[in-house]
N, C-alpha and C positions, 0 to 999 in steps of 0.2 A: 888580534885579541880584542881590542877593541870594537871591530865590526861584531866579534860572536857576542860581544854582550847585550851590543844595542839589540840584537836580533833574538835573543833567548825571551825577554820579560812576555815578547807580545807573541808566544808559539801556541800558550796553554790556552788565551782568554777567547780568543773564536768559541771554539766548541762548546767551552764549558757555559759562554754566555746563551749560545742554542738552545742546549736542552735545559738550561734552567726556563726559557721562554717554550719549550715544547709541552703542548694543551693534553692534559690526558686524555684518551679515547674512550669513547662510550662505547661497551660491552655490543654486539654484532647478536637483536634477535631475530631468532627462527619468524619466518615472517606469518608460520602461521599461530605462533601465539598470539600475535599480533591482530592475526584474520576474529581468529577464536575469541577473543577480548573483546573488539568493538561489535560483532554480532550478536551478542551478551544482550546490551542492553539495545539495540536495533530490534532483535527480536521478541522484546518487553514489552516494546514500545506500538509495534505491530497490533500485539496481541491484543493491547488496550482499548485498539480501535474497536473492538467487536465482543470484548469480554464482558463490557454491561451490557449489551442489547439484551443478553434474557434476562436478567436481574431487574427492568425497569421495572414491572408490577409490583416488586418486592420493594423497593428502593421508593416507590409512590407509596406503598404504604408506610414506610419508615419514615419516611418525611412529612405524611398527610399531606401528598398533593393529586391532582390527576396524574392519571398518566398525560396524558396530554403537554401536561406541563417541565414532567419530568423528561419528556422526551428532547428539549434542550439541551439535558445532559449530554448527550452526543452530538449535537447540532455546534455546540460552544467549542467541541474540543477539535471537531474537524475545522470550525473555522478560524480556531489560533494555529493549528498547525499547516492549513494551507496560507496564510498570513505570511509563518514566519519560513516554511520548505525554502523558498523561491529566495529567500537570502542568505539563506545560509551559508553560501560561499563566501559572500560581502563579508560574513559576520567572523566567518573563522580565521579570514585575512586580517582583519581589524586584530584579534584579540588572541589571534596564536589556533591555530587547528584542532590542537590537545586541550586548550584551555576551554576555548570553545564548546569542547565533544565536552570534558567533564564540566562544564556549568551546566548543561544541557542536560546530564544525567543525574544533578545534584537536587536541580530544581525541580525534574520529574518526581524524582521520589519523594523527594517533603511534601510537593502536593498531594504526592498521590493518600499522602500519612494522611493530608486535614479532609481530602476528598473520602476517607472510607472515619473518621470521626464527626464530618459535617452535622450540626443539628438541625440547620436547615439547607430550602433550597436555594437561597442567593450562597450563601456560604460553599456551596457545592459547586454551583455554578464556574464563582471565583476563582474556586480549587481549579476547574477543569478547563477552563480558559489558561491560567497558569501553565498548567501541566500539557495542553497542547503547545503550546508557546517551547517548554522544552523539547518536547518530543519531535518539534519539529523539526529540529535540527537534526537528529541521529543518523537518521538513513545516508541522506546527500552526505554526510562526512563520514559516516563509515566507508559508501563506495570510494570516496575520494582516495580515505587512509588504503583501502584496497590496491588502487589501479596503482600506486606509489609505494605501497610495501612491497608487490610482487614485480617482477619484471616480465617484461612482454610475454616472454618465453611462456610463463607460468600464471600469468593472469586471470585464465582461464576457468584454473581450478578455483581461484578464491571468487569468482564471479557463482561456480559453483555452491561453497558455502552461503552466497549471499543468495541465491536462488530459494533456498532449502530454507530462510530465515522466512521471506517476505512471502512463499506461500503456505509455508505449513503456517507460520502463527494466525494470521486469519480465521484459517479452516480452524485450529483447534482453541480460540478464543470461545464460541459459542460451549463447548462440551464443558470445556473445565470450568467456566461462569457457569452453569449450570447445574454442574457437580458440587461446585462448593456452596451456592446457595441453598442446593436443597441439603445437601448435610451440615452445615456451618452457617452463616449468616452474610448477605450482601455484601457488607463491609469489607471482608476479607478478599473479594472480587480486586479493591484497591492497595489493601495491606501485601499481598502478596508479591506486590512491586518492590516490596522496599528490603527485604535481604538481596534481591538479585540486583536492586542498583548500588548500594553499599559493597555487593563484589567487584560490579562493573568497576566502579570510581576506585577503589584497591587494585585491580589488576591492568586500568589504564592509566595509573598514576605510574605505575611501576615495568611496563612495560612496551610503552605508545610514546613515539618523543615526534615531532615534526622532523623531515628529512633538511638535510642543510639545506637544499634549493628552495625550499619552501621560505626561506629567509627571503630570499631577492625577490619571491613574488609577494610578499605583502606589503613591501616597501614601492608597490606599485598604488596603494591608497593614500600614498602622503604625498603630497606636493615636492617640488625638488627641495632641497637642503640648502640651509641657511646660516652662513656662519657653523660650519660644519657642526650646524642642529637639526636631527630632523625636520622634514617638511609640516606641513600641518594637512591632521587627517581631512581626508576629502569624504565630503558624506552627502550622498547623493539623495538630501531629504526630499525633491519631489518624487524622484524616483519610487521611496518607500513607501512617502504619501499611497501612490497612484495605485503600485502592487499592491498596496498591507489594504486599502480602500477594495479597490475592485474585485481581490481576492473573497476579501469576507463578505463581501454583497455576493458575486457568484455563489459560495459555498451554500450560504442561507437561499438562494433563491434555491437549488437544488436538493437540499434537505426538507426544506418547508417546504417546495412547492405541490405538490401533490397533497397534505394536509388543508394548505391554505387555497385547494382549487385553482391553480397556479395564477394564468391571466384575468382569471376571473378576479383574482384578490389585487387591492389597491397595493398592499403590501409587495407581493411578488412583483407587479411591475414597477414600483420604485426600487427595489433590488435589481432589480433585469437593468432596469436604465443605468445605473452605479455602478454597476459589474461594469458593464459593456463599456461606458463609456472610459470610466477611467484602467480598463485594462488597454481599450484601444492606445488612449494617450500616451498610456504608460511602453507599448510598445515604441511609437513615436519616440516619446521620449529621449528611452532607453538606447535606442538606435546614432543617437546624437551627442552623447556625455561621454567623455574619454574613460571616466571609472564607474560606468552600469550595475547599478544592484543586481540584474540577470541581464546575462551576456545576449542577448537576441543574436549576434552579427556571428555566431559559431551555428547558429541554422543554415548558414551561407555554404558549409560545407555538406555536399547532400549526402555522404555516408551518417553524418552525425544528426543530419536534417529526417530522415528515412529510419534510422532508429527511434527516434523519439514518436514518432508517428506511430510507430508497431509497440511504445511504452504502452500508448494510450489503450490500442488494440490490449495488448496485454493485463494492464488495470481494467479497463472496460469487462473483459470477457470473465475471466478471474474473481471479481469483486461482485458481480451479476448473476455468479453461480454461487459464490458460495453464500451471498444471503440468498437467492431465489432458492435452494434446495434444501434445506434445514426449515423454512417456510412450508413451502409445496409439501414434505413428508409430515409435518407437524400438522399442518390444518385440514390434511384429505388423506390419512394416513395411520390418524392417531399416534403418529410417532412422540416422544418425550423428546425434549432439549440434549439431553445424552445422548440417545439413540438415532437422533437424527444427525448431531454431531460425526456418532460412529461411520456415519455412511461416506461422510468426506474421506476419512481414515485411510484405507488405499491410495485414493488419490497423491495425500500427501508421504506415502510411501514409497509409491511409484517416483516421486521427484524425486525423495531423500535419496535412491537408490542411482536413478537415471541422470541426474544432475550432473555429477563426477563421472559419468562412463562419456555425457558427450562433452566435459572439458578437455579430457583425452584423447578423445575424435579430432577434437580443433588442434589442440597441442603440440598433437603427434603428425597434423599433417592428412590425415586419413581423408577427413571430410572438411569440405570448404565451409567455413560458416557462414553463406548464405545458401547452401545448397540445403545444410543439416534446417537452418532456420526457417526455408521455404515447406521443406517437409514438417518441420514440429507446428506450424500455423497451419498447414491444412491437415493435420491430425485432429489439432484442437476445434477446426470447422467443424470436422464430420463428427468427431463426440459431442456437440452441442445440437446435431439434425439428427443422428442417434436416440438421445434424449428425447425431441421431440416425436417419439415416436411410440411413447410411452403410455400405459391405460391404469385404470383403479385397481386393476388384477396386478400389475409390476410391482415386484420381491424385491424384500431389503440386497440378495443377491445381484438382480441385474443394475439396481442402481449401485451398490459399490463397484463392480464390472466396468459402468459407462463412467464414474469417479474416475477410474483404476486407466479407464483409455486416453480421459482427456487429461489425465497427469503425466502420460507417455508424452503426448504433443508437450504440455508448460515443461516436462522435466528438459526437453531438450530445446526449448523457448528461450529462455531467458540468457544463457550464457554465449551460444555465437552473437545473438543480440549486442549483450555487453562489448564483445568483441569487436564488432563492426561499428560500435557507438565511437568507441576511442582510436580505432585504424588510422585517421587523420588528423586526430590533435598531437601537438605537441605537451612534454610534461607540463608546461605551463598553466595550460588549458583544462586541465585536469580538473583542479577544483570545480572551476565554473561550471563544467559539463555536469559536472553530477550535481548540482543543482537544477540543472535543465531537466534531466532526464530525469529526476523524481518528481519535479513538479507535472510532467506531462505522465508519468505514470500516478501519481496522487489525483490528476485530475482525471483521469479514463476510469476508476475506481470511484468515483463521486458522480459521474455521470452513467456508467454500468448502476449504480445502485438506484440513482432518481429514473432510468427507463425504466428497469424491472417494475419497479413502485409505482409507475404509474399505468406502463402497458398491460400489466396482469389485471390490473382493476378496469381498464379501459375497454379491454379485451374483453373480459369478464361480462361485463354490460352488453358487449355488443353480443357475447353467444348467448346469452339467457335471453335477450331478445327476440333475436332471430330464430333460438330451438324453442323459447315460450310460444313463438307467435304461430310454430306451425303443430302445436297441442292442442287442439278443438277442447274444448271440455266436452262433448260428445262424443269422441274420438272411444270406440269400443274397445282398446286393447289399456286406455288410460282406465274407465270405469272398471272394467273389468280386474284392474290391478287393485283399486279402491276397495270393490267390493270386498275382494280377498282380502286384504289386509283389516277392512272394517271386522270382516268377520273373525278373523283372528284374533283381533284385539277382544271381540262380544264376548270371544268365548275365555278369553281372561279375564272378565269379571268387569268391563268396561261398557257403562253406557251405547246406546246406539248411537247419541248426538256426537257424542264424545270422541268413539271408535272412528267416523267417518272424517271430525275434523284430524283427527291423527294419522290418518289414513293420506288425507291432503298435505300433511305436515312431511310424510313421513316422503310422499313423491316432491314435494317442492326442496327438501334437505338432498334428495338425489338429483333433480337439476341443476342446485346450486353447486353441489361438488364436480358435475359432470361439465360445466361451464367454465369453472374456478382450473377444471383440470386443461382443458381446451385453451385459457388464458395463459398458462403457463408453459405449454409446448408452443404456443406460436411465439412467447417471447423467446426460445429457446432455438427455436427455427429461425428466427430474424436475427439475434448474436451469431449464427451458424454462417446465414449467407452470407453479413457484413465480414464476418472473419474469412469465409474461402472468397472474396470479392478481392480483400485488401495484400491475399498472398501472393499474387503475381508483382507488386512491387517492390519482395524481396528481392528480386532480377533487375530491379535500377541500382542497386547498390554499386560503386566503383569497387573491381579487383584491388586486392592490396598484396603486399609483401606480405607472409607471413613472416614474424618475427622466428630469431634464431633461436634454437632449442637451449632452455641456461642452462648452467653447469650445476652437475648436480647438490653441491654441497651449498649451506644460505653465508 
């Protein structure tokens, strides 16, 4: 009797001391609320890039400044967002992934509020320097939350969604800036940000949490633990020096260089020297320090090495089209800011559509994704040597058509892509990669926009040369065009002096077009070759496992 009693007191207290210590569980979401949430404000953030370019005449005159001057406004906000792209992994580690994502979208939208009330131009400036600052962060951590909400299995598809983000807002960045300036007022260009980032921050407070592993890798920025206290944060200030420096010389030297006549300007090459040098160090550097602001040493894997190369390709071709073609139809074309807009429209229909049919391909096994990825890159060759094949007679029709083809190739671009970027990392790795790989797709997008900008003017020069120089002014089929036109204009009530200079005016505006047009198919022919050149090293890629099909329920 006595043994049963010693043995009854301590029967109940096990268990019940358990689950009074058992942590409630956080609710299990659908990963693609998840997908849907942070591409919210991704694709916001996108659009920003390119929704003032046609609003600056407007915006120069609400400010009373040049355009010239006003053209900063976009020079400022690309160079805080390539500043801060390339740390945003550093930054999400530091301060929590979700914390990170929504200060990032908190901050876009207040600026974006003093950016569309600015009354001048430093004050806008400010704004937009701020506002690239947050916006830089969004993409790199939204693919992060991606690659880590979905499982291998199904990765695929949400690579999809993010496809469908990163090229429609571009293309339709110009139309709707456009649209709203001429029926509403500039300002709204920026206000328009601020109900969708006010959803964003509601629906990623409420359904985005960092996954538990994501715990053990941020505790890779503190030093070891002390007196069982955390470590002390480790901050790799040359590191940020070297990027945050070199970045924003680069970016400026390629936005201004073509305004400021690049080498020829003292400016441009104390930018050139700044970039160079301190990106060079900064790789150095970064190669050397146990906790790197950008990982360089995951280059070292060459699936992940060979995606990043085909970012650029992709930003470069991408970004080169969609400002050269809203350009090229507007100045030899007469097309409106809208209407020229419309002509990307297909394009970005064809992805919406084809995006998800080839995350399925990959998914299901059907097609290897670098076999589908070798084909979507020289799809998008031949629609850009297509293009250049184009005259002053080509219909709003064949160019949505060649739109409609080279959205065939990016719709099925981007997601074996993605696939073969992460094939060799581990979850670890994860963050960092997507910091790589938007910085090399942000920078092919910055260099796609400074060639076009300068090759079409370059180009331009050299054919009005070479077709002015073989025009005789004697030449019997030029006078002969003259006369006729002199005489037509006499016979509407115009001077003879008058008639014949109009007449000269009226062939030198059809030179200029016929030259303007010739600069733009070779730039379009040159993006062609470089992309069917660089598609045979989708075949260096390493074979991998494809992952196992998951189970259907989340």
């Amino acid at each position: 009797m006595a043994t049963a009693t010693l043995i009854e007191p301590v029967q109940v207290a096990p268990p019940k001391s358990k689950k009074v210590a058992q942590a409630p569980r956080r609710p299990v979401i659908n990963p693609w609320v998840v997908a849907l949430t942070v591409t919210l404000a991704t694709f916001m953030e996108l659009l920003d890039t390119s929704i003032a370019n046609v609003s600056l005449p407007y915006i120069a005159g609400g400010l009373g400044r040049s355009y010239d001057e006003v053209t900063w406004i976009l020079t400022t906000y690309l160079v805080a967002n390539a500043v801060v792209l390339p740390m945003s992994a550093w930054l999400s580690r530091v301060f929590g992934r979700k914390t990170y994502y929504m200060a990032c979208v908190a901050l876009f939208t207040i600026t974006s509020f003093f950016c569309g009330i600015a009354p001048t131009l430093g004050i806008m400036l400010l704004s937009r320097v701020l506002q690239g600052i947050g916006g830089g962060g969004l993409a790199p951590v939204e693919q992060a939350i991606l690659v880590d909400a979905f499982p291998p299995a199904k990765r695929a598809s949400a690579f999809a969604l993010y496809t469908v983000a990163i090229v429609t807002a571009p293309a339709i960045g110009p139309v709707l800036g456009g649209w709203i300036t001429d029926n509403y007022n500039w300002r709204w260009v920026f206000f328009i940000n601020i109900p969708v980032g006010l959803l964003s921050l509601f629906l990623t407070n409420r359904f985005v949490h960092d996954p538990p592993a994501y715990a053990e890798e941020r505790k890779t920025v503190r030093g070891p633990a002390v007196n069982g206290k955390p470590g002390k944060l480790r901050v790799d200030g040359i590191g940020i020096a070297l990027v945050g420096l070199g970045s924003a010389a680069l970016e400026v030297l390629l936005d201004r260089g073509q305004i400021d006549d690049w080498f020829g300007s003292r400016f441009i090459i104390t930018m050139f020297v700044i970039g160079i040098s301190c990106l060079t160090a900064a790789v150095f550097w970064e190669l050397h320090v146990p906790d790197p602001i950008i990982d360089f040493r995951l280059l070292k894997v060459r699936n992940f090495a060979l995606a990043n190369f085909f970012y650029f390709v992709f930003g470069f071709g991408l970004f080169a089209s969609t400002t050269m073609i809203p350009q090229l139809l507007q100045s030899l074309y007469g097309y409106r800011a809208i209407d020229a807009g419309l002509v990307l429209g297909p394009g970005a229909l064809v992805i919406t559509f084809l995006a998800p049919v080839g995350a399925q391909l990959v998914q299901r096994g059907i097609v290897k994704p670098r076999i589908l990825l070798f084909g979507a890159v020289m799809i998008v060759g031949m629609s850009f040597l297509h293009y250049s094949h184009f005259n002053l007679d080509t219909d709003y029709k064949h160019y949505a058509l060649a739109r409609a083809l080279q959205g065939l190739g990016y719709g099925f671009f981007f997601v074996p892509l993605s696939v073969i970027a992460y094939s060799q990392l581990s979850p670890a790795q994860n963050n960092k990669a997507s910091s790589l790989t938007n910085f090399f797709r942000n920078w092919g997008g910055s260099f796609g926009i400074a060639f076009i900008t300068t090759m079409s003017e370059r180009r331009q020069n050299f054919h009005q040369e070479r077709v002015g120089s073989n025009i005789a002014a004697s030449n019997g089929a030029l006078q002969q065009n003259i006369h006729q036109t002199a005489a037509y204009l006499q016979s509407h009530g115009m001077s003879a002096a008058d008639a014949v200079t109009a007449a000269y005016g009226r062939v030198y505006d059809q030179l200029h077009a016929q030259t303007q047009l010739l600069a733009f198919m070779d730039c379009f022919h040159i993006i062609g070759v470089i992309t069917l050149i660089a598609a045979p090293l989708v075949l260096l890629t390493k074979s991998f496992k494809a992952p196992a099909k998951a189970p259907e329920g989340h």
